[in-house]
C-alpha positions in Angstrom: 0.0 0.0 0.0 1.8 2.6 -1.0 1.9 6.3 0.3 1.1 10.0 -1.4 3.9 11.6 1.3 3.1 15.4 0.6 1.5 15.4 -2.7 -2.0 16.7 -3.3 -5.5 15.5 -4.5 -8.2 17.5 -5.2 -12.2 17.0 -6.0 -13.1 17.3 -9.9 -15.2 20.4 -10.7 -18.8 19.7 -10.5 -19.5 16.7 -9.2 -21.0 18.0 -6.1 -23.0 21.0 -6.4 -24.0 22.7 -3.4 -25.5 25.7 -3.5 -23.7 27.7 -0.7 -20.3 26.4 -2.5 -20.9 25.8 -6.4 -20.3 28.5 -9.1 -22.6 29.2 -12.0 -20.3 27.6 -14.6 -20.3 24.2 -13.2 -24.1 23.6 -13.7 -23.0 23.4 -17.6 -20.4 21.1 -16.9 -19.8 17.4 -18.5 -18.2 14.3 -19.9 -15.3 16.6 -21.9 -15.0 19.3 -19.3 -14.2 16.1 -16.7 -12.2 14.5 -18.5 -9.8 17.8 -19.4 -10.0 18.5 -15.6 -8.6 14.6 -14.5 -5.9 15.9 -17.2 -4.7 18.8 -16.2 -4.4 17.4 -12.3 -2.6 14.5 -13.5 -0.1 17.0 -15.8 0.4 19.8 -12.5 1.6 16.4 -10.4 -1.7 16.4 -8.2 -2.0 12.9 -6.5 -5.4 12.1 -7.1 -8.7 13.2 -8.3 -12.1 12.7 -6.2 -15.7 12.0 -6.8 -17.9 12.1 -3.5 -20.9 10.0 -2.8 -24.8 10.7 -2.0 -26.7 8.0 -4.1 -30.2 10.3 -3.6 -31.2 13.7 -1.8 -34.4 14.0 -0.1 -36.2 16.7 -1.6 -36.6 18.4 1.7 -32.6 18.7 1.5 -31.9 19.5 -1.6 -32.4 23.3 -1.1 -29.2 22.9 1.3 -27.2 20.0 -0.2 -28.0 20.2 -4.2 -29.6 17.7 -5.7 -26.2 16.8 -8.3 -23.6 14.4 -6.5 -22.2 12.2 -9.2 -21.7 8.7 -8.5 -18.1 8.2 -7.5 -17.6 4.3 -9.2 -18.8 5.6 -13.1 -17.5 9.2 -12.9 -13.7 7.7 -11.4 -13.7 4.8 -13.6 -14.6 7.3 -16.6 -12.0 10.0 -15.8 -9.2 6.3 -15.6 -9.8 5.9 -18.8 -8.1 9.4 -19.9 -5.4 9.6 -17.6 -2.4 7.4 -16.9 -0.9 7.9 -13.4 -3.6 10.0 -11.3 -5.2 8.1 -8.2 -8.6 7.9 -7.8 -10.2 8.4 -4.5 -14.0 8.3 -3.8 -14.4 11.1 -0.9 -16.1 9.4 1.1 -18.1 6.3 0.0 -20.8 5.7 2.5 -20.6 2.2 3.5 -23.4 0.8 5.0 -25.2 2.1 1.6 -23.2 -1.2 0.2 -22.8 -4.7 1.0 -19.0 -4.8 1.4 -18.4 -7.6 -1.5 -20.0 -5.1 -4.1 -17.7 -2.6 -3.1 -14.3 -5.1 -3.4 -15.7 -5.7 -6.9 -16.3 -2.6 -7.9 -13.3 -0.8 -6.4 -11.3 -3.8 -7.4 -12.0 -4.0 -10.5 -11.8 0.0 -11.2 -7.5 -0.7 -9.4 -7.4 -3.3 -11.5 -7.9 -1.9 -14.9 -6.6 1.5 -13.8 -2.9 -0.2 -13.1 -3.4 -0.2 -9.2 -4.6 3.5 -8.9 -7.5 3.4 -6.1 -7.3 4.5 -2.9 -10.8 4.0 -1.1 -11.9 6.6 0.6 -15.0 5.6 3.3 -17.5 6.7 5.8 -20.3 5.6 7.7 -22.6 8.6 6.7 -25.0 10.9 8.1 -28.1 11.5 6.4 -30.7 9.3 8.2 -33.5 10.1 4.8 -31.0 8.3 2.8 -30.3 5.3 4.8 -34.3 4.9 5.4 -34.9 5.1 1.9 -31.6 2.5 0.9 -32.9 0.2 3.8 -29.4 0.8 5.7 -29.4 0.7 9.3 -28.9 4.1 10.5 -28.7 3.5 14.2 -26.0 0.6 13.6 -23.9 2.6 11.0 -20.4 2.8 12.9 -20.6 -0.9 14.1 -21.3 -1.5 9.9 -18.7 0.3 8.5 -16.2 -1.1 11.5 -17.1 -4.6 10.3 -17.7 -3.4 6.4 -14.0 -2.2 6.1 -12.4 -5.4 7.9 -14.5 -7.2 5.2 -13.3 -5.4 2.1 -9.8 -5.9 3.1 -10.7 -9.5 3.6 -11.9 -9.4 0.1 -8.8 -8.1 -1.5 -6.0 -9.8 0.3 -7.3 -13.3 0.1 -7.7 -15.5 -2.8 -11.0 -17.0 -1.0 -12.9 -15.3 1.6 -14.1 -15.8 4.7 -15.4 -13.3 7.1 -17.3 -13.5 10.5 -19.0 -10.7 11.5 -21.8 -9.5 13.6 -23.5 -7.2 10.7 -21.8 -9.6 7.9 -21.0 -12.9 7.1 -19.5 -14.9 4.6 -17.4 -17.5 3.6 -15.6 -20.0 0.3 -15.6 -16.8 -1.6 -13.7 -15.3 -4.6 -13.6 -11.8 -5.6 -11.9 -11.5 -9.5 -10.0 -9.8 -10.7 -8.0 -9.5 -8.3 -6.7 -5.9 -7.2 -3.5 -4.8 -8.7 -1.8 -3.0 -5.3 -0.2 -5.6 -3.0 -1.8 -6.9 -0.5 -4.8 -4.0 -1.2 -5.5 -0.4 -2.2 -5.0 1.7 0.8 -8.2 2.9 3.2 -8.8 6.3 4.2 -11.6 6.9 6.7 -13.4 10.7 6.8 -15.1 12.1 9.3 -14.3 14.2 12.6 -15.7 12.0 15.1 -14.1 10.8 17.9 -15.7 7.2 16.4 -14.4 8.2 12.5 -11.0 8.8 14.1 -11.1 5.2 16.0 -12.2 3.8 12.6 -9.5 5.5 10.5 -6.6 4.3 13.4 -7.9 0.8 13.8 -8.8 -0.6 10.9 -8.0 1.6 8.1 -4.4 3.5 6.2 -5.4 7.3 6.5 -7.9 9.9 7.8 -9.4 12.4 5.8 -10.9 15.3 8.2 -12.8 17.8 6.8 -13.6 21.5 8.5 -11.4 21.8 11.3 -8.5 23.3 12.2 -5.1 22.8 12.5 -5.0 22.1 16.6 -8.3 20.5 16.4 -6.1 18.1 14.0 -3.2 17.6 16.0 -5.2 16.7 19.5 -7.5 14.3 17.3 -4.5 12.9 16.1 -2.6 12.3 19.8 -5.7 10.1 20.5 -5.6 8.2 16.6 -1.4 7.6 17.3 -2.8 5.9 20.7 -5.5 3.6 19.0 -3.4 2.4 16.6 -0.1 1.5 18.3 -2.7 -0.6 20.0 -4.8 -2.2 17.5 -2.9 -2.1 13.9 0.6 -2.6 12.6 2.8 0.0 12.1 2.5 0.5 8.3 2.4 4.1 7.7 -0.6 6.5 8.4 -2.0 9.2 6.2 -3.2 12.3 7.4 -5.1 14.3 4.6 -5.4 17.9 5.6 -8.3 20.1 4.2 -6.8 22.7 2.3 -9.2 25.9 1.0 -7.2 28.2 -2.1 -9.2 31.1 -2.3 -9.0 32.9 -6.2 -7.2 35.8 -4.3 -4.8 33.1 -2.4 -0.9 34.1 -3.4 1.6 31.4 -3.6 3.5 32.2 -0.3 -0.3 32.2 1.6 -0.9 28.6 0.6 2.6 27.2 1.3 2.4 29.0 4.6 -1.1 27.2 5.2 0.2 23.8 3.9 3.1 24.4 6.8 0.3 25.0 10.0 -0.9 21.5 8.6 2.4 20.0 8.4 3.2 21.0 12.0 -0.3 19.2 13.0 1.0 16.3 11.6 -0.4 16.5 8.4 1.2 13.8 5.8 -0.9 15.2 2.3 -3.5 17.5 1.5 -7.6 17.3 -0.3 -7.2 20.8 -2.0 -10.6 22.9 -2.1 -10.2 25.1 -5.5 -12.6 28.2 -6.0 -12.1 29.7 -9.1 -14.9 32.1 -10.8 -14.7 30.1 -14.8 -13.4 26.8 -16.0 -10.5 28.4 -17.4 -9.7 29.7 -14.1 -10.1 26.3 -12.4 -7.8 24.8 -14.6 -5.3 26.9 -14.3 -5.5 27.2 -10.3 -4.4 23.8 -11.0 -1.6 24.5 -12.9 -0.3 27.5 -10.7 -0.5 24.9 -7.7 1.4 22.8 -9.5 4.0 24.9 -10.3 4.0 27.7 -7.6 2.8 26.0 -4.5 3.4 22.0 -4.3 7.2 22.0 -5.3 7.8 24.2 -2.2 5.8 21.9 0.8 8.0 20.0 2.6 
């Protein structure tokens, strides 16, 4: 399972459209525009590319969330196709939306024919609508997605499966193709909860917080260190900061950002990129390429 060390991923344009957050010019964006996008990230040296996940929006919501979240399997499988090096990272997949063998053949395929490219990003999710109308167990979603990432892994790293768990069962099973990364694609866990944290330390490769600050980070992450020297191996463990680039933000202001994370403990960072056009999207991606990421360390 390899690691990203201080490289930087980002979220395509578009593919999650809330209206507090998304310009004007990403309602008109598609296919071609996504596709140029994955590009141009791959080109500046970004790390990966994400799609996030909401499979439907109550229409009570939608005024608050959007209605547009594109699913993260087609839209990262379509952008593989175009591009040659760029991870792919689904930010965040919810999992108890999923039994956890549809998710090691999905993902597994997508590493597979992308050349060993995935990294799966997961959560447990929050929106209780959702999991009523998917028939997932809202009450019971951390114990699921505890069990549900054991049970992916499970999936990839053995030729025939068999796992025993309270919210899933299973056994004399094969998941093919296999997954190209040995033994698996790396798992990062979102959230900010005490429990997400736990979940990322335990049983997974990374944490992806989202919304916090800097000491918020480093406190949460004296508690993760603790979980995981007791529970996991000592295989390295990402920390992906949240990183907001303003159209105004110079060159010296993000690299001095990018350092307050670094101090936290950060090992990588999910860049946030406003930008008032397309154009101006892509080439926020190319300045960070060349103006900001060469000088993190």
């Amino acid at each position: 399972m390899p690691t990203i060390g201080l490289k930087f991923g980002t979220s395509l344009p578009a593919v999650q459209q809330i209206p507090t957050r998304a310009q004007a010019w990403e309602r008109a964006i598609g296919g071609p525009e996504l596709l140029q996008a994955a590009r141009t990230a791959e080109r500046a040296g970004f790390a990966y590319v994400s799609c996030s996940d909401h499979v439907c929006v109550p229409a009570s919501r939608a005024p608050a969330m959007g209605a547009t979240w594109f699913d993260a399997g087609s839209t990262l499988a379509f952008v593989a196709a175009a591009t040659e090096r760029i991870g792919l990272l689904p930010h965040v997949l919810v999992l108890p939306y999923r039994h956890p063998l549809i998710v090691a053949k999905q993902y597994g395929t997508l590493d597979y024919l992308s050349g060993g490219r995935l990294i799966l990003g997961v959560g447990s999710g929050h929106l209780k609508p959702e999991f009523k109308v998917l028939g997932a167990d809202y009450e019971r979603r951390g114990r699921v997605s505890d069990e549900y990432v054991a049970a992916i892994a499970a999936a990839w790293e053995n030729e025939v499966v068999r796992f025993d768990g309270e919210t899933v069962a299973f056994h004399d099973v094969v998941v093919s193709p296999r997954v190209a990364q040995r033994p698996r694609p790396s798992i990062w866990v979102g959230g900010n909860s005490r429990a997400a944290v736990r979940r990322a330390a335990r049983h997974g490769d990374g944490w992806i917080p989202w919304e916090l600050t800097p000491e918020s980070c480093a406190a949460a992450l004296t508690f993760a260190r603790r979980e995981r020297a007791a529970a996991a191996p000592p295989e390295a463990f990402e920390v992906i900061a949240p990183l907001g680039v303003d159209p105004a933000a110079s060159a010296d202001a993000v690299v001095a950002a990018a350092a307050r994370w670094r101090s936290a403990g950060a090992t990588g960072f999910h860049v946030g990129i406003a930008a008032s056009s397309f154009a101006e999207y892509l080439g926020r991606l190319d300045w960070l390429g060349r103006d900001v990421m060469p000088h993190v360390s």
